[in-house]
N, C-alpha and C positions, 0 to 999 in steps of 0.2 A: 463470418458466419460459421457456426458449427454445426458439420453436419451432420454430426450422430445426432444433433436436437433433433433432425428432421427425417431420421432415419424412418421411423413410422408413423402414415398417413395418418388423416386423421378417418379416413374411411380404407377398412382392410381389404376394398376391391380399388385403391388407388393405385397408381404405380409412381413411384418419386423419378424426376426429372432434376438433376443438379447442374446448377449455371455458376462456372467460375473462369476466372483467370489464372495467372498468373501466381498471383500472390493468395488468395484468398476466394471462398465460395462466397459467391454474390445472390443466390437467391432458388431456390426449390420450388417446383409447381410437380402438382400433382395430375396423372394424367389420369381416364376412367373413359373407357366405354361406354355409350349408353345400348341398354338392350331392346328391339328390335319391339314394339307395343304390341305386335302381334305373339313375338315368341310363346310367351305365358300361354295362350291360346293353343298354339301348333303342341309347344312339347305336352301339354294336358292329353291333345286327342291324340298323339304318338304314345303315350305310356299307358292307355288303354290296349292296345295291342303288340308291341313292343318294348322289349327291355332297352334300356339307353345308355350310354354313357360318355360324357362330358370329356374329350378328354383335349387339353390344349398344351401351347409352349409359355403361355404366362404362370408366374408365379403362383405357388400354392392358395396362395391367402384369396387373390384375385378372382383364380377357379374356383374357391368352396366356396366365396361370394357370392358369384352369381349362379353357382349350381343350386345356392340357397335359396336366391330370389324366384329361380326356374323351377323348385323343387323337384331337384334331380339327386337323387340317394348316391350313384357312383358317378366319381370324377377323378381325374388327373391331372396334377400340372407341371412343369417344366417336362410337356413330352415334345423331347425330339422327332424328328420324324419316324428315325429308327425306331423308337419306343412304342408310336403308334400304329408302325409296321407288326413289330412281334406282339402286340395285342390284338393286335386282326389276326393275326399266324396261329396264336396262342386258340384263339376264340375259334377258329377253321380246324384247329387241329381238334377239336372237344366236337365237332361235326355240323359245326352253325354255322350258317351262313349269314355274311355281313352285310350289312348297306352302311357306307360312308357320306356321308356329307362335310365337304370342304369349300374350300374360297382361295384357300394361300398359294404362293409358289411352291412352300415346302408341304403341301399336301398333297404333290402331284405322285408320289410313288406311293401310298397310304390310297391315293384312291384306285390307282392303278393294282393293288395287294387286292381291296375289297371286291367281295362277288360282286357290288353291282356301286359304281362310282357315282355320287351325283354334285356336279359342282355346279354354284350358285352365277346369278348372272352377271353381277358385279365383280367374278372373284380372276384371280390372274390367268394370262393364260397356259400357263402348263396345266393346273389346274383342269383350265378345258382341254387339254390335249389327252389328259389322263382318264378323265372320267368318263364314263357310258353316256349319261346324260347331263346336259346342258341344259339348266332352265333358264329361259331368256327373260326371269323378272326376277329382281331382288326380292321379292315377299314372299314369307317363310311357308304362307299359307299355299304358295304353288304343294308344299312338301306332299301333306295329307289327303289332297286333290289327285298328287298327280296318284302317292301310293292306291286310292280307293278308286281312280280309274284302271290299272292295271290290274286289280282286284277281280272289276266287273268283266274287263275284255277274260282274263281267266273264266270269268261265269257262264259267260255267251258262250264264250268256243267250245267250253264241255256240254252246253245245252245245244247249239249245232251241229254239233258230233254225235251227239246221243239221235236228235229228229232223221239226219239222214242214216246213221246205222235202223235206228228201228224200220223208216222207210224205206229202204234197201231190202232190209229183210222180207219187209210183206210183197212187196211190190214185185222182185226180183223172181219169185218163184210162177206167182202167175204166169209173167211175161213170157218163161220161158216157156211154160207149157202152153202158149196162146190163145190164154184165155182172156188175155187184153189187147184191145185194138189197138193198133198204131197212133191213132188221132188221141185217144184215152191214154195212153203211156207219156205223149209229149204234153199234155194238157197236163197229166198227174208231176212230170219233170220240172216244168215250169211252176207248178203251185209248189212244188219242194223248193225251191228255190229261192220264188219272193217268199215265202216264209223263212227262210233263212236269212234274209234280205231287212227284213222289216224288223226281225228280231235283233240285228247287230243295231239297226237302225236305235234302239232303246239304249244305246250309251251314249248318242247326241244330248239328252235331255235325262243321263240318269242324276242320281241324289248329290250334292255334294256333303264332303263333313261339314259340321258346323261352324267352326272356325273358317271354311274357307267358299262360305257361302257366298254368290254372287261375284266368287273369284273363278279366270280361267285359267288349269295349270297348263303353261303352256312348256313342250320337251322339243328337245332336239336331238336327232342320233339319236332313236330309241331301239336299237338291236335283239335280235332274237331273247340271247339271255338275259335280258329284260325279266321275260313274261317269263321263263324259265324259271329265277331265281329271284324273285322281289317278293315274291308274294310270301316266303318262307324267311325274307332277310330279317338280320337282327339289327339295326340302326345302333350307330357306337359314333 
C-alpha cells in the first residue's frame, strides 16, 4: 500500500490511522469524532453572552471542522497544554477573566491557570482534581444551566442585600429611640427574614436557558470564587 495515497481523508475532520508491518502498509482507517447533538444548542446560547474559543491538540483541518459545524469564528489546533496556558495568560493579562472547560488529563494545568475551571463528568481525573467545578453529567446543556443559575444566586443576594440594608435603615432608628415595642421589633425581624427566605426560595423553580430545558445542572465543589468570578468569565 502507499501511503501518501492515503495521506488525505476523505473528510478534512478525519484523522488517518496507518496499520502495517514489517514490510509494507497494510491498510488506513480513518478515525472522527462525533459531536455531542446537543453542542449546536449549548455553543448557540453561549455565544449570545460570551465570546468563545475552540481551542484543542488535534490537527488543524480537524478543528476548523468542527469549529465550522459549531459555528465557532476563533479556534486552535495542535495546542499543547502550554499553548493553551499562555492563552489563558495572554487573555488575563488584556484584564478578562476566563472560564475553561476541559475533560483531558493534559487540561489539568489550563484549568488549574483559568479564573474559574469547569471539568466535565466523564473527563479524567486530574482534570477533576484541577477544576473548581465538577459536573457530575456528561450533557453539554449542564454548561448554560449551571452559568444562568450562578447568574440568578448573583441576582438574589444583591436583592437581599439591598431589603435588609433598606430595612435596617428605617427600622434601626426607631428602635433606638423607642418608638418600637419589643414584641413589634421581633415580629418586624422575623417578617425581614422569611422575606428573605422566600425570595432565595425563587431559584428552586427559576427559568432555564432554552437549550437546557427540563435539564438539571447539577455542580460539585462550588467555591466562593465561583460567584465571584463566573458571572464576568470569558469561556475559551
Amino acid at each position: 500500500m502507499n501511503k501518501d495515497k492515503y495521506r488525505t481523508p476523505p473528510d478534512s475532520s478525519a484523522t488517518p490511522v496507518f496499520l502495517a508491518n514489517a514490510d509494507e502498509w497494510l491498510a488506513c482507517f480513518y478515525l472522527q469524532d462525533q459531536i455531542k447533538p446537543e453542542a449546536p444548542c449549548v455553543i448557540k446560547a453561549l455565544k449570545q453572552r460570551y465570546p468563545l474559543t475552540l481551542a484543542s491538540g488535534d490537527n488543524e483541518q480537524t478543528v476548523a471542522a468542527v469549529a465550522q459545524q459549531l459555528d465557532l469564528e476563533r479556534y486552535l489546533g495542535r495546542c499543547a497544554p502550554e499553548a493553551k496556558t499562555d492563552l489563558i495568560q495572554n487573555a488575563q493579562a488584556k484584564g478578562r477573566q476566563v472560564l475553561m472547560v476541559g475533560d483531558g488529563a493534559n487540561d489539568g494545568p489550563v484549568l488549574a491557570q483559568a479564573d474559574v475551571g469547569i471539568a466535565m463528568g466523564h473527563g479524567a481525573a486530574l482534570a477533576h482534581a484541577s477544576a473548581d467545578i465538577i459536573l457530575l453529567t456528561s450533557d453539554l446543556r449542564a454548561l448554560p444551566t449551571l452559568l444562568a443559575a450562578v447568574q440568578n444566586v448573583h441576582r438574589i443576594i444583591r436583592q437581599n442585600l439591598l431589603w435588609a440594608i433598606v430595612y435596617n435603615f428605617i427600622a434601626l432608628p426607631f428602635a433606638a429611640a423607642g418608638l418600637v415595642p419589643a414584641w413589634a421589633a421581633a415580629i418586624g425581624m422575623s417578617c425581614s427574614s422569611l422575606a428573605v427566605v422566600l425570595n432565595s426560595l425563587r431559584l428552586v423553580s427559576g427559568p432555564n436557558p432554552e437549550c437546557s430545558r427540563n435539564q438539571t445542572a447539577v455542580a460539585d465543589a462550588l467555591p466562593q470564587k465561583i460567584f465571584n468570578n463566573i458571572e464576568q468569565s470569558t469561556p475559551i
